[in-house]
PQR file with spaces between the fields and no chain letter, atoms N, CA, C, O and H, PARSE charges and radii, in Angstrom:
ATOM       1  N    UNK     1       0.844   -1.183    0.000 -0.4000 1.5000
ATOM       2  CA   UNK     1       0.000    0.000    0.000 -0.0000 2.0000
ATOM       3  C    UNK     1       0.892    1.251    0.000  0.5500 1.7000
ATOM       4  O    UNK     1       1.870    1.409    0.731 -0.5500 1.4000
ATOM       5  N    UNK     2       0.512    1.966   -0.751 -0.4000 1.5000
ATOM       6  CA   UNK     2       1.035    3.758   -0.319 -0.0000 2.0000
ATOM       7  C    UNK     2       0.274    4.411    0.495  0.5500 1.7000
ATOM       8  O    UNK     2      -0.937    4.333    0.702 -0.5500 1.4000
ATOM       9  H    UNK     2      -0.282    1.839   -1.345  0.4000 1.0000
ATOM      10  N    UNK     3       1.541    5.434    1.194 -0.4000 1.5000
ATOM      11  CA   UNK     3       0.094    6.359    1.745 -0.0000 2.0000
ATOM      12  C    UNK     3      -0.307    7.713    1.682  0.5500 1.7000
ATOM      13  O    UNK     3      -0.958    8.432    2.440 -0.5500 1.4000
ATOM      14  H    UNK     3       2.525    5.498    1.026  0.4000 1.0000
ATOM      15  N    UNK     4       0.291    7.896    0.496 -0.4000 1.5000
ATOM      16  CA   UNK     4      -0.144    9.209   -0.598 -0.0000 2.0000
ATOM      17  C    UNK     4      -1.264    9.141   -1.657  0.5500 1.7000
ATOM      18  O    UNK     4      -1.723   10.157   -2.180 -0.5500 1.4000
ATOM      19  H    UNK     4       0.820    7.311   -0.120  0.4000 1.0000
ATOM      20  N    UNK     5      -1.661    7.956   -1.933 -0.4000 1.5000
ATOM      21  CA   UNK     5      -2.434    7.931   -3.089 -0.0000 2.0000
ATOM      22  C    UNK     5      -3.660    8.778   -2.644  0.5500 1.7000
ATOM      23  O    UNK     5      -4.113    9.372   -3.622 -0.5500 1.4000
ATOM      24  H    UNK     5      -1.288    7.131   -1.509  0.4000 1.0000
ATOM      25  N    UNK     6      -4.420    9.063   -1.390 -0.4000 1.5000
ATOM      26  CA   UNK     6      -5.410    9.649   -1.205 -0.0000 2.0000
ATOM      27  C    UNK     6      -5.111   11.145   -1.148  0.5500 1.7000
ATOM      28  O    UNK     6      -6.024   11.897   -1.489 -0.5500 1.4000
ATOM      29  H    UNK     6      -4.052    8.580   -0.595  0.4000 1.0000
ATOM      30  N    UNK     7      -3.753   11.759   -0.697 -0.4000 1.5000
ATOM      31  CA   UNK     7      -3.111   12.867   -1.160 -0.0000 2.0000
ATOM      32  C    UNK     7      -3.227   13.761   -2.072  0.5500 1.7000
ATOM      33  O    UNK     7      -3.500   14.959   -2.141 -0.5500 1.4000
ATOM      34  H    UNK     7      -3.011   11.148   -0.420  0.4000 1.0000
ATOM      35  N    UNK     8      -2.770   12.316   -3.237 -0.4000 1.5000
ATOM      36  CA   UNK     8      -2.487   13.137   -5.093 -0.0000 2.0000
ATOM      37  C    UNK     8      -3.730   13.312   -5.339  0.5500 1.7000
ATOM      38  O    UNK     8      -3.987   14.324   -5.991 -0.5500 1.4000
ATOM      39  H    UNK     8      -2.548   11.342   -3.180  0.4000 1.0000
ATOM      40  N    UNK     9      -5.036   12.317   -4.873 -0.4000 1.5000
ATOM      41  CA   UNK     9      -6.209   12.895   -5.569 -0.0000 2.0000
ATOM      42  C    UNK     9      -6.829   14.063   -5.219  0.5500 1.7000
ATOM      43  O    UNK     9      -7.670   14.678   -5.875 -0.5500 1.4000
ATOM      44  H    UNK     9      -4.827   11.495   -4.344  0.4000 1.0000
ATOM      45  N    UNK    10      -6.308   14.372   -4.007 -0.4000 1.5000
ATOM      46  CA   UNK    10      -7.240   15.841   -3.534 -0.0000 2.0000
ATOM      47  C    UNK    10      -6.729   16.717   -4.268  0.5500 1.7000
ATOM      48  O    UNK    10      -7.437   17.551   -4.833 -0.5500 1.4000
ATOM      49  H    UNK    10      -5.625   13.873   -3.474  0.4000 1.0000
ATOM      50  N    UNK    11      -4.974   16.680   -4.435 -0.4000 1.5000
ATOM      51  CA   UNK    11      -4.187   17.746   -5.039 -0.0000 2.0000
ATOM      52  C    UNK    11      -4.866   17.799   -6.690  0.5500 1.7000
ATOM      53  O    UNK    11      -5.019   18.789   -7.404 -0.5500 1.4000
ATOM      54  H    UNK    11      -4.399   16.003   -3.976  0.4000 1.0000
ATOM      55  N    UNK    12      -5.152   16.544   -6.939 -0.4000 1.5000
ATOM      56  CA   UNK    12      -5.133   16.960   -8.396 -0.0000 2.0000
ATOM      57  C    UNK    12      -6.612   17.449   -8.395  0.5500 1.7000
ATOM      58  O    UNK    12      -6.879   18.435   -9.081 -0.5500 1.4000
ATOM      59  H    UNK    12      -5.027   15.739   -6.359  0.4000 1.0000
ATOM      60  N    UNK    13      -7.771   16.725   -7.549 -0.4000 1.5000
ATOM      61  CA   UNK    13      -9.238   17.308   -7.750 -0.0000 2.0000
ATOM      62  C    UNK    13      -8.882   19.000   -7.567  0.5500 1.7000
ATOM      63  O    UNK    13      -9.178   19.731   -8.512 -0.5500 1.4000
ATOM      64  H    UNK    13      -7.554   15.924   -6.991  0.4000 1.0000
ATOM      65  N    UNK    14      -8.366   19.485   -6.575 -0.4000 1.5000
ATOM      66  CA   UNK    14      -8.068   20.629   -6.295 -0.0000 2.0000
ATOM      67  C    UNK    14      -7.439   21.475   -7.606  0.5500 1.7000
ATOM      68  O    UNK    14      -8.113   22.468   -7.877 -0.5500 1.4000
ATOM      69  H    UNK    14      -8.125   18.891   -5.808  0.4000 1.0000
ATOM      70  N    UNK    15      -6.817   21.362   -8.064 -0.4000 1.5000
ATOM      71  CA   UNK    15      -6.357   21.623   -9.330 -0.0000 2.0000
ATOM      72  C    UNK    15      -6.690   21.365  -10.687  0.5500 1.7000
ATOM      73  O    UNK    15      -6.009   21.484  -11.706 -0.5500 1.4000
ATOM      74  H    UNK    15      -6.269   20.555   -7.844  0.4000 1.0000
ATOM      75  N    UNK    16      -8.193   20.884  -10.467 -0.4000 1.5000
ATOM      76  CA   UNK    16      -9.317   20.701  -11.857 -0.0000 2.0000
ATOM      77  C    UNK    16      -8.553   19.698  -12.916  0.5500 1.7000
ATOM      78  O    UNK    16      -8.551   19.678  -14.147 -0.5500 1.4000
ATOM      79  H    UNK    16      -8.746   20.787   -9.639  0.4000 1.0000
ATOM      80  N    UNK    17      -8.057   19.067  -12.161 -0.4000 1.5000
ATOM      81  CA   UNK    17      -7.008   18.078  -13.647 -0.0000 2.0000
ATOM      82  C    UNK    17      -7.956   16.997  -13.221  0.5500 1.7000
ATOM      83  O    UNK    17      -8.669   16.934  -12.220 -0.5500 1.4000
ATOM      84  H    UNK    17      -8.059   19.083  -11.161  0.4000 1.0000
ATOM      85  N    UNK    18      -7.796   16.166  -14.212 -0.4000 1.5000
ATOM      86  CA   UNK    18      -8.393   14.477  -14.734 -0.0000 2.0000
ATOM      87  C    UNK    18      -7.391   13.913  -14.176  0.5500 1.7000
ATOM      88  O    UNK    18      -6.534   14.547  -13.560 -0.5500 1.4000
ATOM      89  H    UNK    18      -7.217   16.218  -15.025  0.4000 1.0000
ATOM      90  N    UNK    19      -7.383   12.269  -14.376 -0.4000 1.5000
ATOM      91  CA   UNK    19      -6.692   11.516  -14.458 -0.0000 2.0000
ATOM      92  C    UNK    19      -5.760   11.442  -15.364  0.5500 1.7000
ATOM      93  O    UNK    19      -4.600   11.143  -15.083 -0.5500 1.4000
ATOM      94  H    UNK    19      -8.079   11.754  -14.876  0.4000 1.0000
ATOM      95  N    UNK    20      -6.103   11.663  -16.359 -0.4000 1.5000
ATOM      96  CA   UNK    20      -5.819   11.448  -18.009 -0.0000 2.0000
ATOM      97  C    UNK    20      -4.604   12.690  -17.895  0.5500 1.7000
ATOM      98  O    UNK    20      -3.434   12.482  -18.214 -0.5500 1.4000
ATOM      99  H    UNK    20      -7.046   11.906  -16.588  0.4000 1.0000
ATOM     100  N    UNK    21      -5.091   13.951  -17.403 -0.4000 1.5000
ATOM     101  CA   UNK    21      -4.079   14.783  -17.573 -0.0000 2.0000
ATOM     102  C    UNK    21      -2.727   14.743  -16.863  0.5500 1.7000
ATOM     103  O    UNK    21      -1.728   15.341  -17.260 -0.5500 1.4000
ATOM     104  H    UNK    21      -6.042   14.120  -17.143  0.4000 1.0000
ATOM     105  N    UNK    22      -2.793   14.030  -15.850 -0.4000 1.5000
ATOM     106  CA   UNK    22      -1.580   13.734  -14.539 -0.0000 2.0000
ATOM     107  C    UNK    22      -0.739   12.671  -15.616  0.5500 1.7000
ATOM     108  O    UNK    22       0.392   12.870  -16.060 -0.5500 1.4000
ATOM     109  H    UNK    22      -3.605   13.543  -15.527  0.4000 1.0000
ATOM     110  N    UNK    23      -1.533   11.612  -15.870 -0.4000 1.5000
ATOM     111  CA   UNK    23      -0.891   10.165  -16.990 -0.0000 2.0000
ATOM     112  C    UNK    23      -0.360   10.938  -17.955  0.5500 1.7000
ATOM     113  O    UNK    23       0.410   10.292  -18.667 -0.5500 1.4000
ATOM     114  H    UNK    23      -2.451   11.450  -15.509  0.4000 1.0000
ATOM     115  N    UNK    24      -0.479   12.163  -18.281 -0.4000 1.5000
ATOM     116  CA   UNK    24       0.168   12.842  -19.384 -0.0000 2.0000
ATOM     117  C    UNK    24       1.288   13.787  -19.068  0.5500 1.7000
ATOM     118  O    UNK    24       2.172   13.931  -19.911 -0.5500 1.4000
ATOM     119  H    UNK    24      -1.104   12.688  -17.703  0.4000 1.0000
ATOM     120  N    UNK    25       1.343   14.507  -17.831 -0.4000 1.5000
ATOM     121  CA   UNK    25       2.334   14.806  -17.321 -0.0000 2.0000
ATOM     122  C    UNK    25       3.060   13.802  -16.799  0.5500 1.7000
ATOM     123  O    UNK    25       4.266   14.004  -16.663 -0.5500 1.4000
ATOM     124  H    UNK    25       0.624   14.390  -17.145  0.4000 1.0000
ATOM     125  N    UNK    26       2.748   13.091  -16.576 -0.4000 1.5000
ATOM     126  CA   UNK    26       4.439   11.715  -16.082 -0.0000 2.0000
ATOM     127  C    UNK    26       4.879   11.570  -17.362  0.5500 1.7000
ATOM     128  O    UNK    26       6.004   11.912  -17.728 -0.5500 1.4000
ATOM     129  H    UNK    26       1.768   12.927  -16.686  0.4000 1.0000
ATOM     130  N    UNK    27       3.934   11.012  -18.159 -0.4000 1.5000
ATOM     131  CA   UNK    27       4.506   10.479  -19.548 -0.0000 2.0000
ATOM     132  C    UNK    27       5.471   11.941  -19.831  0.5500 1.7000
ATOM     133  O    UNK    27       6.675   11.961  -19.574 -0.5500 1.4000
ATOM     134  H    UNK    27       3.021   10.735  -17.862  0.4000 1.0000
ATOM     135  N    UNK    28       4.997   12.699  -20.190 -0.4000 1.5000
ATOM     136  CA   UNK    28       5.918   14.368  -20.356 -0.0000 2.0000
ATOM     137  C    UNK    28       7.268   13.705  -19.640  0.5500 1.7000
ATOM     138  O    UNK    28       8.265   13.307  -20.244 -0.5500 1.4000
ATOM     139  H    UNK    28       4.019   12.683  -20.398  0.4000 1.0000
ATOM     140  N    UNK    29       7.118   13.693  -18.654 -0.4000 1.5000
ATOM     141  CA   UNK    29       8.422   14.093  -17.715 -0.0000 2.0000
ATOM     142  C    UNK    29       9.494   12.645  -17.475  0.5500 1.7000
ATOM     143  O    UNK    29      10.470   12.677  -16.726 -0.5500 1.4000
ATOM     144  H    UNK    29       6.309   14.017  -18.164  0.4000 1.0000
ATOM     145  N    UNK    30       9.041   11.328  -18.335 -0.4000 1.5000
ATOM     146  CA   UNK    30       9.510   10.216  -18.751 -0.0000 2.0000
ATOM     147  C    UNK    30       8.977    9.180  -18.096  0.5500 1.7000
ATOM     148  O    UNK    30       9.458    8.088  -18.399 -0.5500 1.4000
ATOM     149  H    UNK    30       8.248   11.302  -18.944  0.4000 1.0000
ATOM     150  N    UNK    31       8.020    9.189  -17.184 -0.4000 1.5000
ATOM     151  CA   UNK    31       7.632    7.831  -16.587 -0.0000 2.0000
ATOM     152  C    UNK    31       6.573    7.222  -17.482  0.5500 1.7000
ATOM     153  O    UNK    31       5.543    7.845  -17.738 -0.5500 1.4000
ATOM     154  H    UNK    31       7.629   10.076  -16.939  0.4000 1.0000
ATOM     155  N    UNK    32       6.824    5.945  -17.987 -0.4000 1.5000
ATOM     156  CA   UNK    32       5.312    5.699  -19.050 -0.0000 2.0000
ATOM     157  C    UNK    32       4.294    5.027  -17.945  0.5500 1.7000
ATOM     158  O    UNK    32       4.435    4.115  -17.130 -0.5500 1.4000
ATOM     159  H    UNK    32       7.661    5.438  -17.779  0.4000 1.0000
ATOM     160  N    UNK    33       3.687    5.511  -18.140 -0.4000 1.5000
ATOM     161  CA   UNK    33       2.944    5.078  -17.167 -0.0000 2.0000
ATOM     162  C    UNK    33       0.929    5.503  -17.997  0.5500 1.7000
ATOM     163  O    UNK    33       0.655    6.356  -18.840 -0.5500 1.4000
ATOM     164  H    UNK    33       3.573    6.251  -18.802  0.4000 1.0000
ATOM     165  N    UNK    34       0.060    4.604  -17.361 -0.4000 1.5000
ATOM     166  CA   UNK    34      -1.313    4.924  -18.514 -0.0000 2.0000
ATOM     167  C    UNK    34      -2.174    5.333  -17.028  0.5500 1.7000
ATOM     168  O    UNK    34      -2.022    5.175  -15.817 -0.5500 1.4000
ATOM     169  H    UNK    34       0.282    3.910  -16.675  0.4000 1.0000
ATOM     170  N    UNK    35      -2.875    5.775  -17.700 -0.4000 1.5000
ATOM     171  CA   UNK    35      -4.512    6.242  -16.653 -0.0000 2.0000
ATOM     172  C    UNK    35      -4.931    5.276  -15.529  0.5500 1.7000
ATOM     173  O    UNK    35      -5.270    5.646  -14.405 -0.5500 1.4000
ATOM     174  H    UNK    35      -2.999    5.903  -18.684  0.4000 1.0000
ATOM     175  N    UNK    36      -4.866    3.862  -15.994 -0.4000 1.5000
ATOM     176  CA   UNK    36      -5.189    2.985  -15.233 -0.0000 2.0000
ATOM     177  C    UNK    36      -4.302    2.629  -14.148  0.5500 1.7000
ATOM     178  O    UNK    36      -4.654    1.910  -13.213 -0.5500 1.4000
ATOM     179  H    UNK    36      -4.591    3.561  -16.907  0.4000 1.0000
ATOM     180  N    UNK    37      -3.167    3.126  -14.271 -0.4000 1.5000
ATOM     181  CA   UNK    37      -2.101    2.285  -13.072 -0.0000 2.0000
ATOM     182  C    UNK    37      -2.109    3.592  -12.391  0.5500 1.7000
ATOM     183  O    UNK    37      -1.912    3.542  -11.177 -0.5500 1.4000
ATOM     184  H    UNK    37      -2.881    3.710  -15.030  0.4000 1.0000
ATOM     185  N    UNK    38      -2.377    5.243  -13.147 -0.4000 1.5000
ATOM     186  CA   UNK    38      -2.452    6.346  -12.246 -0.0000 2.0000
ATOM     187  C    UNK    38      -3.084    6.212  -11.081  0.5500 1.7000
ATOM     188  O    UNK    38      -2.694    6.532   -9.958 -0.5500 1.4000
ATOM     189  H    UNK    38      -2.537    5.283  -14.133  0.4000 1.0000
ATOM     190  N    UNK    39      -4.554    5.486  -11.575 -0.4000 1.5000
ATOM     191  CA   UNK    39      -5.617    5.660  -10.749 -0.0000 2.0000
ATOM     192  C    UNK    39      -5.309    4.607   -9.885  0.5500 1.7000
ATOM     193  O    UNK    39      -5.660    4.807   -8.722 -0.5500 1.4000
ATOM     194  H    UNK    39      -4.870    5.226  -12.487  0.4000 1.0000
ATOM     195  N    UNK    40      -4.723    3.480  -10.127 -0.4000 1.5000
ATOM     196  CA   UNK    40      -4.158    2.673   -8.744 -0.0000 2.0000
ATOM     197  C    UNK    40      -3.768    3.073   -7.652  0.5500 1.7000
ATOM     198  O    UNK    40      -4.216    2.947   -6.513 -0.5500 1.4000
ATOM     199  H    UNK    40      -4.439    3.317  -11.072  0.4000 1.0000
ATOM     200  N    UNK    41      -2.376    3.863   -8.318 -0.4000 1.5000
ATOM     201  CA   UNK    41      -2.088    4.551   -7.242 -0.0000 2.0000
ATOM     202  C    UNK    41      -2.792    5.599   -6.289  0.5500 1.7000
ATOM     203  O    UNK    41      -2.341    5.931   -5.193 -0.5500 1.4000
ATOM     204  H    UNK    41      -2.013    3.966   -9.244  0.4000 1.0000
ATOM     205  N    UNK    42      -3.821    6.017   -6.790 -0.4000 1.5000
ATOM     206  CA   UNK    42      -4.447    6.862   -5.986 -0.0000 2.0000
ATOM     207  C    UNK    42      -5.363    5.845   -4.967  0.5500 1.7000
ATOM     208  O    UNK    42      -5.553    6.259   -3.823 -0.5500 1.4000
ATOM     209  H    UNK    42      -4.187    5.747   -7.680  0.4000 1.0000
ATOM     210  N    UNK    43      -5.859    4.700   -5.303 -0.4000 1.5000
ATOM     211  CA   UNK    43      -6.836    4.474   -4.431 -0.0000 2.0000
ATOM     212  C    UNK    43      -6.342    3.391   -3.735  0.5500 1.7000
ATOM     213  O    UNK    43      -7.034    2.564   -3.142 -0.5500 1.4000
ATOM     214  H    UNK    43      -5.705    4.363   -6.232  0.4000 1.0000
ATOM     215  N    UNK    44      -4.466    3.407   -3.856 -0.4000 1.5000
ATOM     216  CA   UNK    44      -3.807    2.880   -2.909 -0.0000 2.0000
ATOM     217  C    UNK    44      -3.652    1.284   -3.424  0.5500 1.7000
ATOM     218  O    UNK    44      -3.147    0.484   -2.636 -0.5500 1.4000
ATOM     219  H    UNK    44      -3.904    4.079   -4.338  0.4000 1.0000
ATOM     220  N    UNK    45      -4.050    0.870   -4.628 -0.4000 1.5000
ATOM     221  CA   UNK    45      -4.099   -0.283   -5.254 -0.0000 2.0000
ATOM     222  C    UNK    45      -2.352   -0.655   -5.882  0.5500 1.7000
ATOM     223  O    UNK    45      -2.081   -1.769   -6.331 -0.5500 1.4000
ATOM     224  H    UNK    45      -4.461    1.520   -5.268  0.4000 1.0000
ATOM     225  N    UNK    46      -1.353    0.438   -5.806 -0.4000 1.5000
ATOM     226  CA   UNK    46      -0.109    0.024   -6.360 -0.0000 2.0000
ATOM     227  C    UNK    46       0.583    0.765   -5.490  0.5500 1.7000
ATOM     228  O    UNK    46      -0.063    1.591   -4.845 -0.5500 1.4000
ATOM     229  H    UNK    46      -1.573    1.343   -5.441  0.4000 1.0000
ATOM     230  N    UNK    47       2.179    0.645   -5.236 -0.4000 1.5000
ATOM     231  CA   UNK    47       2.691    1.050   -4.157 -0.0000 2.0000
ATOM     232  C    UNK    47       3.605    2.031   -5.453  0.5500 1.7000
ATOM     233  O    UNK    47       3.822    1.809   -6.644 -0.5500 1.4000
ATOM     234  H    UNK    47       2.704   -0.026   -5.760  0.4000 1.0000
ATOM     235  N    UNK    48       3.886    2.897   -4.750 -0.4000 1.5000
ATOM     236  CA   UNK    48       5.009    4.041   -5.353 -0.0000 2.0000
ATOM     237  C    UNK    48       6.338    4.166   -4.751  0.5500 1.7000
ATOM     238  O    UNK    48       6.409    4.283   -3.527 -0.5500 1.4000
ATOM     239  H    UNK    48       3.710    3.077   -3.783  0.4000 1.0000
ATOM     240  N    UNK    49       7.576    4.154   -5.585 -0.4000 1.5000
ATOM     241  CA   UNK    49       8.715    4.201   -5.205 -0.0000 2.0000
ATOM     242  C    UNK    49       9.266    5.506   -4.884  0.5500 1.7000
ATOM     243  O    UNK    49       8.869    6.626   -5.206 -0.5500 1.4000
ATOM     244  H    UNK    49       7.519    4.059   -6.579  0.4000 1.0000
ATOM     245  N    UNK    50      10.192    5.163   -4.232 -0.4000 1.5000
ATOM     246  CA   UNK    50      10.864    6.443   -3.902 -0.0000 2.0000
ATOM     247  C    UNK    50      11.286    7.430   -5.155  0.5500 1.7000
ATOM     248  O    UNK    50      11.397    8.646   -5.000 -0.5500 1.4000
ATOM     249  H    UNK    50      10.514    4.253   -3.970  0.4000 1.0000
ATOM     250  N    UNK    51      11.515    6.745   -6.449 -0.4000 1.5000
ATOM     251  CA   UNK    51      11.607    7.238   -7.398 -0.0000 2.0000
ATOM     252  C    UNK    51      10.705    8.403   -7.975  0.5500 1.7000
ATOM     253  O    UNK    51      10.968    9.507   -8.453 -0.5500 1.4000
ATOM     254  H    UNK    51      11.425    5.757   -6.575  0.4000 1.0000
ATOM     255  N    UNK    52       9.810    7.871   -7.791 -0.4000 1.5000
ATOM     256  CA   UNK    52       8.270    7.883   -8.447 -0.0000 2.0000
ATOM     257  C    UNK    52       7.838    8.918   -7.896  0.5500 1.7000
ATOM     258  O    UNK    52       7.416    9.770   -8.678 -0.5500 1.4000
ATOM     259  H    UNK    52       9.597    6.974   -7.402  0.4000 1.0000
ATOM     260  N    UNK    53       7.782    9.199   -6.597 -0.4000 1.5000
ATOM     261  CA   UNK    53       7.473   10.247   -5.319 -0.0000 2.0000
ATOM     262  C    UNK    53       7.786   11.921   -6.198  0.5500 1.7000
ATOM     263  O    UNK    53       6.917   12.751   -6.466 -0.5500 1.4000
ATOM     264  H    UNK    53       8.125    8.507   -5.962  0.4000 1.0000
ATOM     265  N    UNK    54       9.029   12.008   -6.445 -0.4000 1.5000
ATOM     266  CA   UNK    54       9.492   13.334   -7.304 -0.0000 2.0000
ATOM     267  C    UNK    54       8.457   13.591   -8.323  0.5500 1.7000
ATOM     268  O    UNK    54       7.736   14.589   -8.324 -0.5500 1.4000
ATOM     269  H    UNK    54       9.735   11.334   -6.227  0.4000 1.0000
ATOM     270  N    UNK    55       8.427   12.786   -9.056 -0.4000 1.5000
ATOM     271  CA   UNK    55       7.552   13.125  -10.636 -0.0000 2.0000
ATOM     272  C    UNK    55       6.117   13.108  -10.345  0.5500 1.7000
ATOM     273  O    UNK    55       5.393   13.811  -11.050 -0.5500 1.4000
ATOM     274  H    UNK    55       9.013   11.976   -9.055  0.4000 1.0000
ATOM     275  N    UNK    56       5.529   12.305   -9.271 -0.4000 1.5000
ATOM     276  CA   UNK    56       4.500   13.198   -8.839 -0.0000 2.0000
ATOM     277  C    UNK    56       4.219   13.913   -8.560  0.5500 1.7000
ATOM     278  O    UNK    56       3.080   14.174   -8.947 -0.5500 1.4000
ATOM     279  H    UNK    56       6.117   11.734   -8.698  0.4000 1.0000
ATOM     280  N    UNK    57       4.993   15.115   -7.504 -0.4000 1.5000
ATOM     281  CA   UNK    57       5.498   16.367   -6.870 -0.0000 2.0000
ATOM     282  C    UNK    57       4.844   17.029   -7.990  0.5500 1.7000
ATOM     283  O    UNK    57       3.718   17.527   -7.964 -0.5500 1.4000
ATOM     284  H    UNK    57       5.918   14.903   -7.189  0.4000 1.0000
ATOM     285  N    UNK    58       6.094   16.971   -9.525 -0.4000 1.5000
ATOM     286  CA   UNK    58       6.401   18.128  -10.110 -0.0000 2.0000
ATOM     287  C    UNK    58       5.174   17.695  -11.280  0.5500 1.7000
ATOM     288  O    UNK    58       4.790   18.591  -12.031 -0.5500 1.4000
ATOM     289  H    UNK    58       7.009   16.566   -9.546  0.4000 1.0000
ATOM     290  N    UNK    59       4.721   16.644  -11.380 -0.4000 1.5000
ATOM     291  CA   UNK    59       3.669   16.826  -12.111 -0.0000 2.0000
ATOM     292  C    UNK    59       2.808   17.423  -11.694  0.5500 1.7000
ATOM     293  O    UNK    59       2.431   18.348  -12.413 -0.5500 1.4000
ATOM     294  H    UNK    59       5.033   15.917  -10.770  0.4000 1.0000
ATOM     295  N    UNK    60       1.996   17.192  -10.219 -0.4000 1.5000
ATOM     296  CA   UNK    60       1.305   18.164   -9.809 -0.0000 2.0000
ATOM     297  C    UNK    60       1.240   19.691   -9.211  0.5500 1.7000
ATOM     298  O    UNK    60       0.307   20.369   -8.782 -0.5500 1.4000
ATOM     299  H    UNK    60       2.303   16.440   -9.635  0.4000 1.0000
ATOM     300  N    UNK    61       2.900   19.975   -9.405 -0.4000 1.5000
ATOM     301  CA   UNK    61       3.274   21.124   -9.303 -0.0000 2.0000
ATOM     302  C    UNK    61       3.172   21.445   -7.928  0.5500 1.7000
ATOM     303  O    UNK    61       2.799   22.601   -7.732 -0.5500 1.4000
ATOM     304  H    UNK    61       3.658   19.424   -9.754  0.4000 1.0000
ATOM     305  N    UNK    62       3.390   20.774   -6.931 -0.4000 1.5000
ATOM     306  CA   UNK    62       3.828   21.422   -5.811 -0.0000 2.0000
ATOM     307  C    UNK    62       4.857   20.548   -5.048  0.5500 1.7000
ATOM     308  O    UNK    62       5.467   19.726   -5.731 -0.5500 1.4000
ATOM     309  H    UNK    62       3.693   19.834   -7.090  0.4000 1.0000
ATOM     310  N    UNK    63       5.078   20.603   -3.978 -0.4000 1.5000
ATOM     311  CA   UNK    63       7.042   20.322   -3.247 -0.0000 2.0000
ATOM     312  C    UNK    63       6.372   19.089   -2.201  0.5500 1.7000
ATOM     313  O    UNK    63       5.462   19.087   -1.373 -0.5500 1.4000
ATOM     314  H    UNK    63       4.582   21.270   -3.422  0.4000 1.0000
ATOM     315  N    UNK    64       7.463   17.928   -2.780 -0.4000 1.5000
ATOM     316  CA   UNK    64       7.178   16.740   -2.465 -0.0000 2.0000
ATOM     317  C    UNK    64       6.368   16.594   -0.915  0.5500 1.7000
ATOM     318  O    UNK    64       5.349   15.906   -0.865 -0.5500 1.4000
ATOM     319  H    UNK    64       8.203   17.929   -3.452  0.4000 1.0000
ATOM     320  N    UNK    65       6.966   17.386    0.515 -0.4000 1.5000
ATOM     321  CA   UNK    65       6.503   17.940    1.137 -0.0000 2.0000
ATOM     322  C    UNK    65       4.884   17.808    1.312  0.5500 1.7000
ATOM     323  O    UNK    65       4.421   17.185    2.267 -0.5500 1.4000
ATOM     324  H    UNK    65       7.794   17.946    0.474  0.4000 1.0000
ATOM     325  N    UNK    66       4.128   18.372    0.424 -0.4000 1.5000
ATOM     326  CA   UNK    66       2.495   18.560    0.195 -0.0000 2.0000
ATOM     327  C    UNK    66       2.215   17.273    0.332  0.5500 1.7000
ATOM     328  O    UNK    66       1.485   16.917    1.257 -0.5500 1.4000
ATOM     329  H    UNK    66       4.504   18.878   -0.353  0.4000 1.0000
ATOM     330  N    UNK    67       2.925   16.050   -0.864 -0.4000 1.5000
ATOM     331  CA   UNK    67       2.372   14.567   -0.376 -0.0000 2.0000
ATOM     332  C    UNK    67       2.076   13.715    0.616  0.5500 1.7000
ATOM     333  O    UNK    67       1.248   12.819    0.781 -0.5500 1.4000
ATOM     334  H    UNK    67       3.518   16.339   -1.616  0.4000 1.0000
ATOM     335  N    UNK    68       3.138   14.311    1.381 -0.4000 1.5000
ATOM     336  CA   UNK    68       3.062   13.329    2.888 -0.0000 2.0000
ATOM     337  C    UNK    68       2.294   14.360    3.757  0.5500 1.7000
ATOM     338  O    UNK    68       2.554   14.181    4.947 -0.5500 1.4000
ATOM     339  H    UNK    68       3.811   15.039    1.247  0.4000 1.0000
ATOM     340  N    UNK    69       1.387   15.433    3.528 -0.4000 1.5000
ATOM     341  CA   UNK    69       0.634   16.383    4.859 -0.0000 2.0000
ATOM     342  C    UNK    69      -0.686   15.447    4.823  0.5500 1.7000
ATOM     343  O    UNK    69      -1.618   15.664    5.597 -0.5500 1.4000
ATOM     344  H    UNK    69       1.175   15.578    2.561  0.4000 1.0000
């Protein structure tokens, strides 16, 4: 389990983005990654690496920080 996935979704509901649009900023920023494994991670269905943690940050545009509040 992660325990950000309930995090990224507020950030991103908060920020009027889709799913679709976040899966398009990773892809942007090199992670391939599709809509469906996005949304895993949000509802805590796939675990996220330490890797992974950054490019969520900056896809959703704020400081890694915000994920773990």
């Amino acid at each position: 389990m992660n325990i950000i996935g309930p995090k990224i979704q507020n950030l991103r509901e908060a920020k009027n983005l889709t799913q679709d649009d976040v899966a398009a900023r990773l892809n942007h920023l090199g992670w391939d990654i599709s809509r469906s494994t996005y949304a895993k991670i949000e509802c805590q269905g796939r675990r996220v690496s330490d890797q992974e943690i950054p490019l969520l940050a900056k896809a959703l545009k704020v400081k890694i920080e915000e994920l773990f509040k």
